[in-house]
Backbone bond lengths (Angstrom), bond angles and torsions (degrees), N, CA, C in turn:
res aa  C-N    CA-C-N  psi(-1)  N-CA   C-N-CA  omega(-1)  CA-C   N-CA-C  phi
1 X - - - 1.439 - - 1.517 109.56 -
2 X 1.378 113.54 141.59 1.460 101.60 178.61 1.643 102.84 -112.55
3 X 1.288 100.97 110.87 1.600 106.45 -179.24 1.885 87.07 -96.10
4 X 1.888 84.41 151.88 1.765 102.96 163.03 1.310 112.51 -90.56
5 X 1.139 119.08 158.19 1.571 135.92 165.84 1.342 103.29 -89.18
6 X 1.609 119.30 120.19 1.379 124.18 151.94 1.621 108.84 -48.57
7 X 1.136 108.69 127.59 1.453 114.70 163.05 1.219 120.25 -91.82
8 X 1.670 134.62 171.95 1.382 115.84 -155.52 1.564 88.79 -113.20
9 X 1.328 120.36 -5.45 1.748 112.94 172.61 1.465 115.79 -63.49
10 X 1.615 116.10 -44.22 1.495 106.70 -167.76 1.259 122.95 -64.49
11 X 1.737 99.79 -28.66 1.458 108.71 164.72 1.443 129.15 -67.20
12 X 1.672 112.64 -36.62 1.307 97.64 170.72 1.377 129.30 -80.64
13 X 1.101 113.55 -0.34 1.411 120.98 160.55 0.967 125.42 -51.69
14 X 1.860 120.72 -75.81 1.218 128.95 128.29 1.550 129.99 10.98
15 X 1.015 122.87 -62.70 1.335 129.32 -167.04 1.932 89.32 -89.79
16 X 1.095 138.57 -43.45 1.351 149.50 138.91 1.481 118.94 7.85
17 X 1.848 98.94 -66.54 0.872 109.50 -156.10 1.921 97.45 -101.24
18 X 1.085 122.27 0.13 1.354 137.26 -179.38 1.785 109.43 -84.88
19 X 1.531 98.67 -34.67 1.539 106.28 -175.08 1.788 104.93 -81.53
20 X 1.424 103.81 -29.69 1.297 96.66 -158.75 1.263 116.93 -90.19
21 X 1.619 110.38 -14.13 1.330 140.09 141.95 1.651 101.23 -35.78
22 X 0.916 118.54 -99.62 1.764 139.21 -178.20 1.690 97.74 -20.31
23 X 1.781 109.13 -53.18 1.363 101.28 -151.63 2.140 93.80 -82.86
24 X 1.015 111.70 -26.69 1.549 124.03 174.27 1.772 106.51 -54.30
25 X 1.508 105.74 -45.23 1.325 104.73 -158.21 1.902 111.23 -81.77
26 X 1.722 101.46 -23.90 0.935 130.77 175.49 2.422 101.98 -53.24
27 X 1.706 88.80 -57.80 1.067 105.00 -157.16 1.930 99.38 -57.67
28 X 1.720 97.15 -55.99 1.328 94.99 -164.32 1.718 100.43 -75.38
29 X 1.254 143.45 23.80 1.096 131.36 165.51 1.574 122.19 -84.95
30 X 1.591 114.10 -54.99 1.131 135.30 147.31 1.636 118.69 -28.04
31 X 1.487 111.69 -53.00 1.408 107.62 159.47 1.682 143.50 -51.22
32 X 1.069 94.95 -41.15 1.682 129.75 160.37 1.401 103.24 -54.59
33 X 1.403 116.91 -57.31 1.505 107.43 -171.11 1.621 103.89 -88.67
34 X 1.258 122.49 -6.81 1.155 117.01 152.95 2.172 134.79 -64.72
35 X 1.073 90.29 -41.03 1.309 123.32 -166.12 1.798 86.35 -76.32
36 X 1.361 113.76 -59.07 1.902 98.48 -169.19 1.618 120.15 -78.69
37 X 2.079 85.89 -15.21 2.265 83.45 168.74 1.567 93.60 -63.24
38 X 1.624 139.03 -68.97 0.903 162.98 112.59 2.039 93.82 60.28
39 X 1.272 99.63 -86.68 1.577 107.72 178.64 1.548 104.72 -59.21
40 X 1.282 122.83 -72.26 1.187 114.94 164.89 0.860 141.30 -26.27
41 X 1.559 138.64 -38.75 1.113 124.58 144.21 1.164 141.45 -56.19
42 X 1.463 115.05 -29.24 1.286 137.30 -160.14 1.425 93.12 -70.63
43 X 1.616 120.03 -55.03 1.187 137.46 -160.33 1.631 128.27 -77.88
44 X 1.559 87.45 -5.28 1.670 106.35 160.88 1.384 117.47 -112.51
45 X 1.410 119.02 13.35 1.277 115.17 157.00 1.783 128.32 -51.76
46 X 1.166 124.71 148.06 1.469 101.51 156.53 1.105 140.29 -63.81
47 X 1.347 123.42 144.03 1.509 106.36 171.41 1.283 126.85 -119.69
48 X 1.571 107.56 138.28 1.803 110.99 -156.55 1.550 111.58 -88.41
49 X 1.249 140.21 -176.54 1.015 139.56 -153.33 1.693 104.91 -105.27
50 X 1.712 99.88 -12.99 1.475 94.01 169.44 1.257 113.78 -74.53
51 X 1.090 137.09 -26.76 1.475 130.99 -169.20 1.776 92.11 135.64
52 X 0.918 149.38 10.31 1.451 139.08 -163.30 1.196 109.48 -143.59
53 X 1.937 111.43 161.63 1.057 139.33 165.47 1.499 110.08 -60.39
54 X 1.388 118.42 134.40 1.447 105.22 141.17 1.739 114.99 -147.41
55 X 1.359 103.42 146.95 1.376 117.16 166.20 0.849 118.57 -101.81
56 X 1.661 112.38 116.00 1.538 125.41 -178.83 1.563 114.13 -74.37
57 X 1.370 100.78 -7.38 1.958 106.28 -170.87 1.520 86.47 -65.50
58 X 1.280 112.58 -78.66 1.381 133.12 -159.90 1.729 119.44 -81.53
59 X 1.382 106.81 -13.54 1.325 130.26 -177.78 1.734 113.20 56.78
60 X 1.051 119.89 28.78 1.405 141.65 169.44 1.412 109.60 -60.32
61 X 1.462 138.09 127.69 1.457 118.42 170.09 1.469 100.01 -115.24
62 X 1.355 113.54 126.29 1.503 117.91 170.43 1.792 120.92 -92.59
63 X 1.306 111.57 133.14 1.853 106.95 168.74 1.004 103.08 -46.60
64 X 1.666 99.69 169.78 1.596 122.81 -152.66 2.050 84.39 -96.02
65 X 1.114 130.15 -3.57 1.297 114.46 165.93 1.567 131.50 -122.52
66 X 1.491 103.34 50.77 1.251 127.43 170.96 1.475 122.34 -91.44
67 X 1.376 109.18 -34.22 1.686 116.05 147.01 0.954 125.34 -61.78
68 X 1.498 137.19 -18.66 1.857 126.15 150.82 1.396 129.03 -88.49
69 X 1.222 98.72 -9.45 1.434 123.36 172.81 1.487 108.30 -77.61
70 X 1.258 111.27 -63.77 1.849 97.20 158.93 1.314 132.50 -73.58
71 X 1.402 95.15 -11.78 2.031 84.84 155.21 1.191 123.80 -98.20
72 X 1.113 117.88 -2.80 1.950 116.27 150.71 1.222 110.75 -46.65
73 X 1.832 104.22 -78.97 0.918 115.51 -179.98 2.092 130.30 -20.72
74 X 1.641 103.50 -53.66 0.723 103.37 -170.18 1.711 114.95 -86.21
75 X 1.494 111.68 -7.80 1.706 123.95 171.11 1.914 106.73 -66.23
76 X 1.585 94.95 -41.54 1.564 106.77 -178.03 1.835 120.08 -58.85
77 X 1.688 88.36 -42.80 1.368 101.08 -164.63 2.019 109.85 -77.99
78 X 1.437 93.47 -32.09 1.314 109.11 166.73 1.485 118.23 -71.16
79 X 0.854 124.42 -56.38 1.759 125.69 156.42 1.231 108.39 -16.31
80 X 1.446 107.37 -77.99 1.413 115.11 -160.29 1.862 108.67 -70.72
81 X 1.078 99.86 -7.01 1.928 111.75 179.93 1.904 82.06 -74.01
82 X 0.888 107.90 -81.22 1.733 124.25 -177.14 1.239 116.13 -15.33
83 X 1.672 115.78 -55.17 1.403 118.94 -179.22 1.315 105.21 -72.27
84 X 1.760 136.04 -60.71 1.237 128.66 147.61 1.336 116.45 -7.54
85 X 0.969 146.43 -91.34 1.253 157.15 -175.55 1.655 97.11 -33.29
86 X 1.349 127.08 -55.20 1.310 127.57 -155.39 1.641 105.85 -78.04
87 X 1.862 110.35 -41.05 1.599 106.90 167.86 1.592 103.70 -71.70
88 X 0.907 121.06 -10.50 1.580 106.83 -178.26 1.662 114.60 -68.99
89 X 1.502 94.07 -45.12 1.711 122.59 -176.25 1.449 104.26 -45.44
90 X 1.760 109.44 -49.46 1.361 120.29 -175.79 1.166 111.40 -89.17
91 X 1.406 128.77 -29.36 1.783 118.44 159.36 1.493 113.28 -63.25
92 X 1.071 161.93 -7.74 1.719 154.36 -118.38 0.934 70.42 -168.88
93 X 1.615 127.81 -96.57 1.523 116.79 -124.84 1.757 132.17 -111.67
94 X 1.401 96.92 -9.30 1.190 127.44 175.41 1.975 105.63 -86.29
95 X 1.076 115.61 98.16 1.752 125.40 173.70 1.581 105.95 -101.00
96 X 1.502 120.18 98.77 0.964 119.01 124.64 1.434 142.93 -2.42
97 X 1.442 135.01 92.18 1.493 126.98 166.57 1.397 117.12 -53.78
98 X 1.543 140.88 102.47 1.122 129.27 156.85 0.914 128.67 -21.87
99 X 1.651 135.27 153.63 1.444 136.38 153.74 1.490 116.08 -95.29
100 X 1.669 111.05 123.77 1.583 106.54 166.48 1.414 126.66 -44.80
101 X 0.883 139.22 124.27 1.162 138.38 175.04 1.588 114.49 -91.09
């Protein structure tokens, strides 16, 4: 019979591609929860009669489209949490039945 030898590359790849998953999913989550303090705040600013944001803390005045701008942001950042989440689902928890060979 001619059996193959597992080699130890495909696996570390594998395991590679499992971390970078983890360390990605890690990343864009944190972002997400960055991005909706982010809108949220933004979106309780006052708004002046010119058309704009302003913060009286810092006295900063932001355009009137900085509240969709952080809710992009945070639709984008959440998205991409989602798909993460979904290869993760199928790396971790989803096992494949081998085929005999």
């Amino acid at each position: 019979m001619n059996r193959r030898r597992s080699s130890p590359q495909p696996r570390a790849i594998a395991l590679l591609g499992k971390v970078m998953n983890g360390v990605m999913l890690l990343v864009c989550t944190t972002a997400t929860a960055w991005a909706v303090q982010l809108w949220l705040a933004r979106r309780s600013l006052p708004y002046s009669a010119t058309g704009t944001y302003f913060n009286p803390q810092t006295g900063i005045t932001y355009d009137e489209q900085i509240v969709d701008v952080a809710l992009r942001l945070v639709l984008l950042f959440g998205l991409l949490t989602l798909l993460l989440l979904f290869s993760a689902y199928k790396l971790y928890i989803v096992r494949r039945p081998h085929k005999a060979v």
